[in-house]
BASEGU-7726 format. One record per residue: residue number from 1; x, y, z of N, C-alpha, C in turn. Coordinates in nm, 2 decimals, always signed. Atoms other than C-alpha are relative to their C-alpha. Example, Ala and Ser with C-alpha at 12.3 -4.5 7.8 and 13.67 -1.06 7.14 Angstrom:
2
<kedren 1, <+0.09, -0.12, +0.00>, <+1.23, -0.45, +0.78>, <+0.09, +0.12, +0.00>>
<kedren 2, <-0.09, -0.11, +0.00>, <+1.37, -0.11, +0.71>, <-0.08, +0.11, +0.08>>
END
This chain:
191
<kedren 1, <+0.08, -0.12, +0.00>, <+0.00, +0.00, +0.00>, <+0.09, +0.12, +0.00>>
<kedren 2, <-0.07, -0.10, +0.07>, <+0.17, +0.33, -0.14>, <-0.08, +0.13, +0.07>>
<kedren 3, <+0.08, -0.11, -0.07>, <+0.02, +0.59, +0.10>, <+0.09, +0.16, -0.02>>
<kedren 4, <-0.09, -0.11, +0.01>, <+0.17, +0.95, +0.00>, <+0.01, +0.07, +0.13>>
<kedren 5, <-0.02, -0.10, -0.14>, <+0.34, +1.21, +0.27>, <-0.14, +0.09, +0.01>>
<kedren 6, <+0.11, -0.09, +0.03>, <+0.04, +1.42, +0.17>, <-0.16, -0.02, +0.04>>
<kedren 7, <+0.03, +0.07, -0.03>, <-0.22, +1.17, +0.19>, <-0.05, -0.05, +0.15>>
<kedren 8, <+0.03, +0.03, -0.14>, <-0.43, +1.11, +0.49>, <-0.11, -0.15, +0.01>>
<kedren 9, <-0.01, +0.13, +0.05>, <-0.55, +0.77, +0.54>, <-0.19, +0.04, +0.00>>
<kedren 10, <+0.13, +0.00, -0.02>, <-0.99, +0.72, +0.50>, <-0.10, +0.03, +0.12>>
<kedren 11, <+0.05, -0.04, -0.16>, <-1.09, +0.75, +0.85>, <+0.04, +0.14, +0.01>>
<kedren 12, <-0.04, -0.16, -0.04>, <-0.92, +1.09, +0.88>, <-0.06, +0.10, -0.04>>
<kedren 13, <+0.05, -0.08, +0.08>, <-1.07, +1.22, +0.58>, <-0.15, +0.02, +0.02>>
<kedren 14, <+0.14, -0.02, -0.05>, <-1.40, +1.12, +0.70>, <-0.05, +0.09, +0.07>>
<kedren 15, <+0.00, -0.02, -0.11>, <-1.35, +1.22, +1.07>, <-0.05, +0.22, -0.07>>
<kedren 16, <-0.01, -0.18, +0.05>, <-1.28, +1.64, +0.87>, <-0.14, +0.03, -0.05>>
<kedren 17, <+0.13, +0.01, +0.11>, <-1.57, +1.55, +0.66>, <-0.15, +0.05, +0.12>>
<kedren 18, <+0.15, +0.09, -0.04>, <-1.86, +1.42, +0.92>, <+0.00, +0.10, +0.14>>
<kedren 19, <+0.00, -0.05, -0.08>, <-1.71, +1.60, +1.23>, <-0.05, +0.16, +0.06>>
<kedren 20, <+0.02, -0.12, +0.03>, <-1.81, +1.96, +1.17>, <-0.16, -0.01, -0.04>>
<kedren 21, <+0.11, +0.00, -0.01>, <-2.13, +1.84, +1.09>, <-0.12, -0.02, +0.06>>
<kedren 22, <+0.05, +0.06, -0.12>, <-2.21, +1.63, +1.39>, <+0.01, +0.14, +0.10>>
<kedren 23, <-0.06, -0.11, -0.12>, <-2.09, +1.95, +1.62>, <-0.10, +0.12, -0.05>>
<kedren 24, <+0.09, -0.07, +0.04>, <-2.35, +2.17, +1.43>, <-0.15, -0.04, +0.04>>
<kedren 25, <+0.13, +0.04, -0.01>, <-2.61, +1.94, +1.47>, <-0.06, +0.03, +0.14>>
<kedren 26, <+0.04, +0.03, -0.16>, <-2.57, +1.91, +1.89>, <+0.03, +0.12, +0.00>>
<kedren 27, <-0.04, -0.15, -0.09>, <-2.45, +2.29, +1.92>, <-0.10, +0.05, +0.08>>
<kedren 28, <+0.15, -0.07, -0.05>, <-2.85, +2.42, +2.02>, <+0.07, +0.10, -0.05>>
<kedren 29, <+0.01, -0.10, +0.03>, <-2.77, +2.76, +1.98>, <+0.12, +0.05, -0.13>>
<kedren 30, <-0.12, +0.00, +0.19>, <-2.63, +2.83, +1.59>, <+0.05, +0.17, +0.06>>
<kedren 31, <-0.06, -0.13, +0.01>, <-2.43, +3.16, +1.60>, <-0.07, +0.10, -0.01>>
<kedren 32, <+0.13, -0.12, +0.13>, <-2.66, +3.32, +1.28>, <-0.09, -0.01, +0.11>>
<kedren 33, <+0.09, -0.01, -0.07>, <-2.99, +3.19, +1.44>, <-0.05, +0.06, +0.11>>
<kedren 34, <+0.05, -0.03, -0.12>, <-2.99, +3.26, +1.78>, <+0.08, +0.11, +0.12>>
<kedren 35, <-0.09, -0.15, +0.00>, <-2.76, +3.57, +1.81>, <-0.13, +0.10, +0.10>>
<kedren 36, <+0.06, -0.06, +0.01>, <-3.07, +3.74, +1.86>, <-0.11, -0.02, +0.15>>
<kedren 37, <+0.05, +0.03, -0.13>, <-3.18, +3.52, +2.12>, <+0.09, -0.03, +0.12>>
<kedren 38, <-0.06, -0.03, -0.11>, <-2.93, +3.54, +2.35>, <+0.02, +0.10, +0.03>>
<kedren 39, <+0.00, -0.15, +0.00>, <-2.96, +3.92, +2.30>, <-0.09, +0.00, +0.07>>
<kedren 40, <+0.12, +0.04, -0.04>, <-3.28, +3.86, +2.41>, <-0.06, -0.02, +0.16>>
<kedren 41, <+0.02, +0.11, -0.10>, <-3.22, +3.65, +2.72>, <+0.11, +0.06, +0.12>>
<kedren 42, <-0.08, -0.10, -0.04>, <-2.93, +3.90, +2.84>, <-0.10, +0.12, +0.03>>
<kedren 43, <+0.09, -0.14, -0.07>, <-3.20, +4.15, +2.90>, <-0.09, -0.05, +0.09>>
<kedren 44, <+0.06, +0.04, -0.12>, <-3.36, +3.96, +3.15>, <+0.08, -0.03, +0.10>>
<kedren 45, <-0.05, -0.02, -0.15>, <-3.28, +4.05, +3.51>, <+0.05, -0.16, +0.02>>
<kedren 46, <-0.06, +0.10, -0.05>, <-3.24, +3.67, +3.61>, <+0.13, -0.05, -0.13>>
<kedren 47, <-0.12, +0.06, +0.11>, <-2.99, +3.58, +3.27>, <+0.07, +0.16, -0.01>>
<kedren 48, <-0.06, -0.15, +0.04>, <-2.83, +3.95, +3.28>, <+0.14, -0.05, +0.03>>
<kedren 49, <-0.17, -0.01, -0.02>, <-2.48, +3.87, +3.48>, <+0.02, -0.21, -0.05>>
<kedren 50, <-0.05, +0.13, +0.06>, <-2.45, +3.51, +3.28>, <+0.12, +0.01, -0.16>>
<kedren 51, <-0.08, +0.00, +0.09>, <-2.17, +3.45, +3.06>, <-0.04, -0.05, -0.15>>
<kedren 52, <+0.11, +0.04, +0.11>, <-2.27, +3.39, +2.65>, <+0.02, -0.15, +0.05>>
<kedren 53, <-0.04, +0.17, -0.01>, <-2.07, +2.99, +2.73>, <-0.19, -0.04, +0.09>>
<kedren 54, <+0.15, +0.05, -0.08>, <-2.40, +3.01, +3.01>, <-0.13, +0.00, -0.05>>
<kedren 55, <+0.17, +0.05, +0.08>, <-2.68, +3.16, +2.79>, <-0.03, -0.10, -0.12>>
<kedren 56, <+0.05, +0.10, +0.11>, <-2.63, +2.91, +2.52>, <-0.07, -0.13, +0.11>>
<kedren 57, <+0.01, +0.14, -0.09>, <-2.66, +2.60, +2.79>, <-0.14, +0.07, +0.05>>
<kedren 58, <+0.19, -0.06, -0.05>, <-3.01, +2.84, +2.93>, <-0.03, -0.02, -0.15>>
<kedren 59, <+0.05, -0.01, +0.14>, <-3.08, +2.82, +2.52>, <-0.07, -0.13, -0.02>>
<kedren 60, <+0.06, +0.15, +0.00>, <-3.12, +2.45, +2.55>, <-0.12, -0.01, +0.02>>
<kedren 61, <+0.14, -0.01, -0.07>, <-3.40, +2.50, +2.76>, <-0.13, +0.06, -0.03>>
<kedren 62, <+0.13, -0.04, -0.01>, <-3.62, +2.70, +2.58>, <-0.05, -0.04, -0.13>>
<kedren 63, <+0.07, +0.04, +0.07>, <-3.90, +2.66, +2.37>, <-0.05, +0.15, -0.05>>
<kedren 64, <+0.09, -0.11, +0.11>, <-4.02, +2.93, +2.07>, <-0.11, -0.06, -0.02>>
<kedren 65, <+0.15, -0.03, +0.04>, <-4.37, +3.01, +2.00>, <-0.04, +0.09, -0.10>>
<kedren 66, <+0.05, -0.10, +0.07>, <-4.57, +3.23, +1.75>, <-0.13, -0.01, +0.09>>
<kedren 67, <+0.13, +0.00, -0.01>, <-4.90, +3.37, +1.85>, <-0.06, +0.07, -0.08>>
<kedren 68, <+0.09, -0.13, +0.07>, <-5.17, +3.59, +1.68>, <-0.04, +0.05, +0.07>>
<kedren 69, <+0.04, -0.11, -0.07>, <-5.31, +3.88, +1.78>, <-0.12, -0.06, +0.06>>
<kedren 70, <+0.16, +0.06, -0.09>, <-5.59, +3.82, +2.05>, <+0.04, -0.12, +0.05>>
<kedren 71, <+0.01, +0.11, -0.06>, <-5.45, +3.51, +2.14>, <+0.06, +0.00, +0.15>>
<kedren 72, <-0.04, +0.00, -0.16>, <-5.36, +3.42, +2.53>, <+0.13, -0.10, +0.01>>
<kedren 73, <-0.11, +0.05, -0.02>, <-5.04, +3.35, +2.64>, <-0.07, -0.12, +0.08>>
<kedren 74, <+0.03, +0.09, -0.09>, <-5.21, +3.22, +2.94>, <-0.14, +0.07, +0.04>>
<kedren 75, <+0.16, -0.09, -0.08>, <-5.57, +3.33, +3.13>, <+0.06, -0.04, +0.14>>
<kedren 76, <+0.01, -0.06, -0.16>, <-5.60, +3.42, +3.48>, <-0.07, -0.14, +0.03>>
<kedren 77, <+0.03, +0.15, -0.06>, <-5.62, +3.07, +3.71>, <+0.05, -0.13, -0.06>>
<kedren 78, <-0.09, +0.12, +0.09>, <-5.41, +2.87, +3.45>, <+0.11, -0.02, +0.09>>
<kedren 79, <-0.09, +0.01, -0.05>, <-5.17, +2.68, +3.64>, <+0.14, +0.04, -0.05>>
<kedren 80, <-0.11, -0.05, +0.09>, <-4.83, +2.84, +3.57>, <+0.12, -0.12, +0.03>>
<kedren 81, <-0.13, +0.10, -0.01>, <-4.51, +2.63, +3.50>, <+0.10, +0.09, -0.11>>
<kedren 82, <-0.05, -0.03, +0.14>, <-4.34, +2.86, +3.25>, <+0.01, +0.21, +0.05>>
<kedren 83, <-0.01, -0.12, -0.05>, <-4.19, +3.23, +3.27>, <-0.01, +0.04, -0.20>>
<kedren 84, <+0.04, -0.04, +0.14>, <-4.25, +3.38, +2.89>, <+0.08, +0.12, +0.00>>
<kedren 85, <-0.06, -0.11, +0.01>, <-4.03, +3.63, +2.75>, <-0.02, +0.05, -0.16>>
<kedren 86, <+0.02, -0.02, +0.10>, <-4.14, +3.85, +2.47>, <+0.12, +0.02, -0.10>>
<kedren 87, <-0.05, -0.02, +0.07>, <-3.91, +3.80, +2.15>, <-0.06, +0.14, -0.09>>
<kedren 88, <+0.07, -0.18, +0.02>, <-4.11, +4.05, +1.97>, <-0.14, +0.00, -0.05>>
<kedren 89, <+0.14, +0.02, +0.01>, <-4.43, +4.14, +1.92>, <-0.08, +0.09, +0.14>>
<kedren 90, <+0.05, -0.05, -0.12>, <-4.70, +4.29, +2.22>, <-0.07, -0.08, +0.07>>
<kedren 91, <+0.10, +0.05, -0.07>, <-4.87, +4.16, +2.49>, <-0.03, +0.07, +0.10>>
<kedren 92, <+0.07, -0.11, -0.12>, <-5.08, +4.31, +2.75>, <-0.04, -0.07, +0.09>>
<kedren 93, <+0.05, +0.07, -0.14>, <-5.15, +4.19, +3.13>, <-0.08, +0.12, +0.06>>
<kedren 94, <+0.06, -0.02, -0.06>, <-5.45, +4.21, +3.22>, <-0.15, -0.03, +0.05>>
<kedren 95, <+0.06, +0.10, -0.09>, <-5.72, +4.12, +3.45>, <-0.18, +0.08, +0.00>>
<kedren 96, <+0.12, -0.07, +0.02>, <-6.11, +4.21, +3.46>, <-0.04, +0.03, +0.16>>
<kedren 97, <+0.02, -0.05, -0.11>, <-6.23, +4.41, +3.76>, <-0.17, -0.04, +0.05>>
<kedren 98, <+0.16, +0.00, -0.03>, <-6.58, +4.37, +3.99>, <-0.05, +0.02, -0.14>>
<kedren 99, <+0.12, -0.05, +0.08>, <-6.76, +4.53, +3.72>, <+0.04, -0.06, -0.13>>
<kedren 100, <-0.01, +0.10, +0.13>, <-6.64, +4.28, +3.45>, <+0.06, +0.08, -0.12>>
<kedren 101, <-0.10, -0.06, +0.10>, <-6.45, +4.55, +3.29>, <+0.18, -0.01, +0.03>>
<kedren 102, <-0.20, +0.04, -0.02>, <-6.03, +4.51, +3.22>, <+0.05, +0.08, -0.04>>
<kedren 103, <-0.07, -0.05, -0.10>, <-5.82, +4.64, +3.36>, <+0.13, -0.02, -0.07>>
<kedren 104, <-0.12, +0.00, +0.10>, <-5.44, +4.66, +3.13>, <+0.10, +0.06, +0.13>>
<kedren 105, <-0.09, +0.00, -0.10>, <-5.16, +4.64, +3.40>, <+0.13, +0.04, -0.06>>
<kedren 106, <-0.14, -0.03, +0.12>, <-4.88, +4.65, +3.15>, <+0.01, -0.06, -0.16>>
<kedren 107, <+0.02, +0.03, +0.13>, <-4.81, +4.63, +2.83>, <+0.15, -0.05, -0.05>>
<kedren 108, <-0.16, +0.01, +0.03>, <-4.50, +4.41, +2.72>, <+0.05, +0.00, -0.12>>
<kedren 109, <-0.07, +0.02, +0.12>, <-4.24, +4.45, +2.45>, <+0.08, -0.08, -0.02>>
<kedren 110, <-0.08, +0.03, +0.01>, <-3.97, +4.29, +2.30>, <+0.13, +0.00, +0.13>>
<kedren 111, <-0.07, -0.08, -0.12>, <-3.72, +4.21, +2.61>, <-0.06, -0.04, +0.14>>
<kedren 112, <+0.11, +0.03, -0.12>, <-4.02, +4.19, +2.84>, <-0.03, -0.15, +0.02>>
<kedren 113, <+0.04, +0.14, -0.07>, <-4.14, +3.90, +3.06>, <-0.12, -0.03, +0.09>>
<kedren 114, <+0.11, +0.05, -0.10>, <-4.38, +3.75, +3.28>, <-0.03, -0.11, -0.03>>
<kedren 115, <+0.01, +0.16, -0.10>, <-4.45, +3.44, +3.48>, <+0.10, -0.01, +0.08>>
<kedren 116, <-0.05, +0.07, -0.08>, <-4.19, +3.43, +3.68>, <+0.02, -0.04, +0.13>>
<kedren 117, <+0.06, +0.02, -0.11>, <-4.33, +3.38, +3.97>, <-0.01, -0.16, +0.03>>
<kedren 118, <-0.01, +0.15, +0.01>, <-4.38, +3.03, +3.85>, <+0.10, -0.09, -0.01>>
<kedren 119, <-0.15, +0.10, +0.00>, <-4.01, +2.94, +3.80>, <+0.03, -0.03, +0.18>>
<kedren 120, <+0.02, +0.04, -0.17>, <-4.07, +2.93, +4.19>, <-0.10, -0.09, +0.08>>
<kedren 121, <+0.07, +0.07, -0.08>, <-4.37, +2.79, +4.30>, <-0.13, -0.06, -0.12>>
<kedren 122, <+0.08, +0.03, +0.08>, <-4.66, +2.61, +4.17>, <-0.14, +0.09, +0.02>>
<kedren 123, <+0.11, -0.10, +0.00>, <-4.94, +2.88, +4.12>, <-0.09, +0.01, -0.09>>
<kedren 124, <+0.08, -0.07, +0.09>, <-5.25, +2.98, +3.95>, <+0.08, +0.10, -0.05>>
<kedren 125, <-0.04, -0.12, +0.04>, <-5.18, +3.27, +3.70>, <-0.12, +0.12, +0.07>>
<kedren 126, <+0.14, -0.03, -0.05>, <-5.38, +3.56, +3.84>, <+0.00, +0.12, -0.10>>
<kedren 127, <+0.07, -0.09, +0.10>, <-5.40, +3.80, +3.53>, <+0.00, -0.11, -0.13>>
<kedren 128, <-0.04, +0.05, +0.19>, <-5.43, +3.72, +3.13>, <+0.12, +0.08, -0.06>>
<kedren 129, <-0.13, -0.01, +0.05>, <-5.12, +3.73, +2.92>, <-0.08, -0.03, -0.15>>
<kedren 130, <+0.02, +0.03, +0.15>, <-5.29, +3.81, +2.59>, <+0.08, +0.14, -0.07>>
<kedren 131, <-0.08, -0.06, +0.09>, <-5.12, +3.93, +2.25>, <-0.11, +0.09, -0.10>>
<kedren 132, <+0.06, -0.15, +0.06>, <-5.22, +4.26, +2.13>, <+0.08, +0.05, -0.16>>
<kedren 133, <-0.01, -0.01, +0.10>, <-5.03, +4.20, +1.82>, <+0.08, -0.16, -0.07>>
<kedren 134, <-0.08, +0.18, +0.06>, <-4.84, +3.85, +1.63>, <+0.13, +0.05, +0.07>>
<kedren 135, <-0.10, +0.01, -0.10>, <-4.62, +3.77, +1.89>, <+0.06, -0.16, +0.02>>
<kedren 136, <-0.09, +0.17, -0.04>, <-4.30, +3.53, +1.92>, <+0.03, -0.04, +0.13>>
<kedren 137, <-0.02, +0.02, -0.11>, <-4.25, +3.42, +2.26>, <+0.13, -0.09, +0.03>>
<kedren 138, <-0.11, +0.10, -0.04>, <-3.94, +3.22, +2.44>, <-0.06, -0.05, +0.15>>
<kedren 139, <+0.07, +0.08, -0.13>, <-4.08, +2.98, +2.70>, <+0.12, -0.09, +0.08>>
<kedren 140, <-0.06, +0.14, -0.05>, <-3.87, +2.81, +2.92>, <-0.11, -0.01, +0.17>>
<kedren 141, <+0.15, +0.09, -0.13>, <-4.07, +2.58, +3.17>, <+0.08, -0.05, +0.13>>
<kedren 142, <-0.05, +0.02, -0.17>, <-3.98, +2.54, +3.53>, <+0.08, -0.12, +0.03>>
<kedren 143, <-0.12, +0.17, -0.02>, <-3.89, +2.13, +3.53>, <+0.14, +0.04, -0.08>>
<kedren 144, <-0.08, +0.00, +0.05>, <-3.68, +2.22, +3.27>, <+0.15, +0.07, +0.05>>
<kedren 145, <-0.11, -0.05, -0.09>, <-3.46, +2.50, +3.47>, <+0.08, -0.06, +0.09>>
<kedren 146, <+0.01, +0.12, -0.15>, <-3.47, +2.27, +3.78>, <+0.07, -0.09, -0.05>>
<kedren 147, <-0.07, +0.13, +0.02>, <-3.31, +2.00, +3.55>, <+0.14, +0.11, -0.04>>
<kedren 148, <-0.16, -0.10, +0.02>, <-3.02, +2.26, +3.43>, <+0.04, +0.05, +0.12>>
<kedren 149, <-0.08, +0.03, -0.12>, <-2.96, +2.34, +3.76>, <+0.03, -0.08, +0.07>>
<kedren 150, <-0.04, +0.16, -0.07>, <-2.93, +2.00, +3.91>, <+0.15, -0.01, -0.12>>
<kedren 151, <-0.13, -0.02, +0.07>, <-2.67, +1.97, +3.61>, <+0.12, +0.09, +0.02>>
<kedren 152, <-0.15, -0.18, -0.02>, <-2.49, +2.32, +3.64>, <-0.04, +0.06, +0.10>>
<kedren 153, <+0.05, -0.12, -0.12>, <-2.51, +2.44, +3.98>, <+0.10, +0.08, +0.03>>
<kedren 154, <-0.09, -0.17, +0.00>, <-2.28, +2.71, +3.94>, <-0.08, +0.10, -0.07>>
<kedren 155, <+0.03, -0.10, +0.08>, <-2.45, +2.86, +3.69>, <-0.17, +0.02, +0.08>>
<kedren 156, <+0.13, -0.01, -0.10>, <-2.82, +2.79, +3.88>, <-0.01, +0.05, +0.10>>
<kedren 157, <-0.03, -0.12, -0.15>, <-2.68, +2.97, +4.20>, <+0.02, +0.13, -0.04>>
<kedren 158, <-0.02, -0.17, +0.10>, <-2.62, +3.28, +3.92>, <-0.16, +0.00, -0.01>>
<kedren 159, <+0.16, +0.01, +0.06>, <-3.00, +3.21, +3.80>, <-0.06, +0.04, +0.18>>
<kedren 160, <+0.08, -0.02, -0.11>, <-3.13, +3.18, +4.17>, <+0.00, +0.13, +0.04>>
<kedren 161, <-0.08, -0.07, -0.08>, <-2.93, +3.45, +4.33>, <-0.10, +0.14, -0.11>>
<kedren 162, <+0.04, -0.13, +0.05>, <-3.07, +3.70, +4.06>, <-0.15, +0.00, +0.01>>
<kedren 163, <+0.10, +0.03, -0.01>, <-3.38, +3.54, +4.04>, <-0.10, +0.05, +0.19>>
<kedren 164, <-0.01, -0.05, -0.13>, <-3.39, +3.60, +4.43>, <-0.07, +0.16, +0.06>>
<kedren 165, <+0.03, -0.13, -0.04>, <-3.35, +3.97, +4.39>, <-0.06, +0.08, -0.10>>
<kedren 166, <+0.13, -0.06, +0.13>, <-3.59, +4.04, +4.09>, <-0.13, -0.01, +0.11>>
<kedren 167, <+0.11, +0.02, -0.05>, <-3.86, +3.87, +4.30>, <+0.04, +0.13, +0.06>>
<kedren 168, <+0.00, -0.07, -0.14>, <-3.73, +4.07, +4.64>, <-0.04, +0.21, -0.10>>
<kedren 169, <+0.01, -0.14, +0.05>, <-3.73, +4.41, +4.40>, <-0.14, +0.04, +0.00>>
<kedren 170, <+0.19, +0.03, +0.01>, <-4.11, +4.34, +4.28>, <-0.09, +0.04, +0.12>>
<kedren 171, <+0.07, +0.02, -0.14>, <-4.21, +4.32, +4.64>, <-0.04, +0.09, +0.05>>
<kedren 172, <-0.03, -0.14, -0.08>, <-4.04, +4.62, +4.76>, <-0.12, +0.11, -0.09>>
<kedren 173, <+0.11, -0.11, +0.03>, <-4.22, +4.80, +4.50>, <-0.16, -0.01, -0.04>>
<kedren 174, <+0.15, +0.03, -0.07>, <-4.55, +4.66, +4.54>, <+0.00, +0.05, +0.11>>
<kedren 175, <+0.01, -0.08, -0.18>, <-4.51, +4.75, +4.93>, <-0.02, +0.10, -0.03>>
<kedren 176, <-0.01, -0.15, -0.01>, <-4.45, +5.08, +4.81>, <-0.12, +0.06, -0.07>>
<kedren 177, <+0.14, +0.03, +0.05>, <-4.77, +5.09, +4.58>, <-0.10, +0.04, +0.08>>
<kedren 178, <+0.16, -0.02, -0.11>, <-5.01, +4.99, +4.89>, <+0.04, +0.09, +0.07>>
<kedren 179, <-0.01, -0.14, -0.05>, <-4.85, +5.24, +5.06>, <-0.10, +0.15, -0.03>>
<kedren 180, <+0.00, -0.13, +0.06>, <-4.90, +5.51, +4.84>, <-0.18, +0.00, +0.01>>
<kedren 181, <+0.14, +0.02, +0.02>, <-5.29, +5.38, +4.78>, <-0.04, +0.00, +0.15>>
<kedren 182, <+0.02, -0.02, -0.13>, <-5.31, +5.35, +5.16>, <-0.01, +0.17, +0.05>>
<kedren 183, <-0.02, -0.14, -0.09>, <-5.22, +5.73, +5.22>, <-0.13, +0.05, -0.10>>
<kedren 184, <+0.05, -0.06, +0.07>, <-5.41, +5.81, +4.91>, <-0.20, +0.01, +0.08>>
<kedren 185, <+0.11, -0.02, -0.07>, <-5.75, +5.66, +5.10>, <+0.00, +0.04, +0.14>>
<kedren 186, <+0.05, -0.11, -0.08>, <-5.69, +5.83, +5.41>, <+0.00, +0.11, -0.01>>
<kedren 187, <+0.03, -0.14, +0.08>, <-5.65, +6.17, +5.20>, <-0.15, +0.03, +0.04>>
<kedren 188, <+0.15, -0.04, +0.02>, <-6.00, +6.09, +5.08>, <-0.05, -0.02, +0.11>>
<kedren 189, <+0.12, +0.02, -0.17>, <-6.17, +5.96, +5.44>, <+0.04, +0.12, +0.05>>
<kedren 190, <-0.10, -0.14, -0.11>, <-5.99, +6.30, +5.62>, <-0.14, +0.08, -0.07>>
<kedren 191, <+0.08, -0.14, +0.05>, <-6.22, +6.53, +5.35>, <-0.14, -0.07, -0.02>>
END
């Protein structure tokens, strides 16, 4: 067998061939593709101080959606398991009052989020999460986190830890809310 210096034997040639293909296939997050979504996933308080090596491995975990306009992320008393973050598009939270009229709490954009309340506990939702225009969503679902941090608990103690102090922020400024609505009704009872 006459094998040249040059010459690399059939296995080798394969290995150049086949290996660049297989490493594309398992990557999850393509470069092109999901550039956009790890741009994405970096503007969320709990993935903000993670490294890109960490948001591709959170990339794993999520699931894209489309919706149409009018449709519901979720309705109010839907068990939640899943934090939604608006890729792009609008959605609006919000909930109907006594008098069966609704009530529009926020309105999210590209960037924006909600549910995650439920990457913590198992809960009713207590508003609607409907789409006010054709909207892409990124879902990742609670078991799913729970199983990436059992895997990577370094990077899970980064997820918690922020996660932690998004909730604890929320709180504070809720507190500060009933406050404000508290002084506001003894204004009006005083006159």
């Amino acid at each position: 067998m006459n094998i040249k210096k040059n010459e690399k034997p059939q296995e080798e040639q394969l290995r150049k061939i086949y290996t660049p293909l297989w490493q594309n296939i398992f990557r999850g997050a393509t470069e092109n593709q999901d550039v956009d979504i790890l741009n994405i996933l970096k503007k969320v308080p709990i993935f903000s101080q993670l490294t890109k090596k960490e948001l591709i491995k959170v990339s794993y975990i999520i699931y894209e959606r489309k919706y149409a306009t009018g449709e519901f992320l979720f309705k109010e008393g839907n068990p939640g398991s899943a934090v939604f973050i608006i890729k792009n598009g609008t959605v609006s939270i919000e909930k109907s009052n006594k008098l069966n009229i609704k009530d529009v709490y926020a309105t999210l954009i590209s960037g924006d989020f909600t549910g995650e309340i439920s990457l913590i506990e198992d809960s009713e939702r207590n508003a609607n999460a409907r789409c006010t225009t054709n909207t892409t969503v990124i879902i990742i679902f609670r078991h799913d986190l729970f199983d990436l941090i059992a895997r990577e608990p370094l990077l899970g103690n980064k997820i918690l830890k922020d996660l932690a102090a998004m909730v604890t922020k929320r709180l504070k400024e809720a507190n500060e809310e009933l406050v404000k609505y508290k002084l506001l009704a003894e204004v009006k009872n005083d006159h």
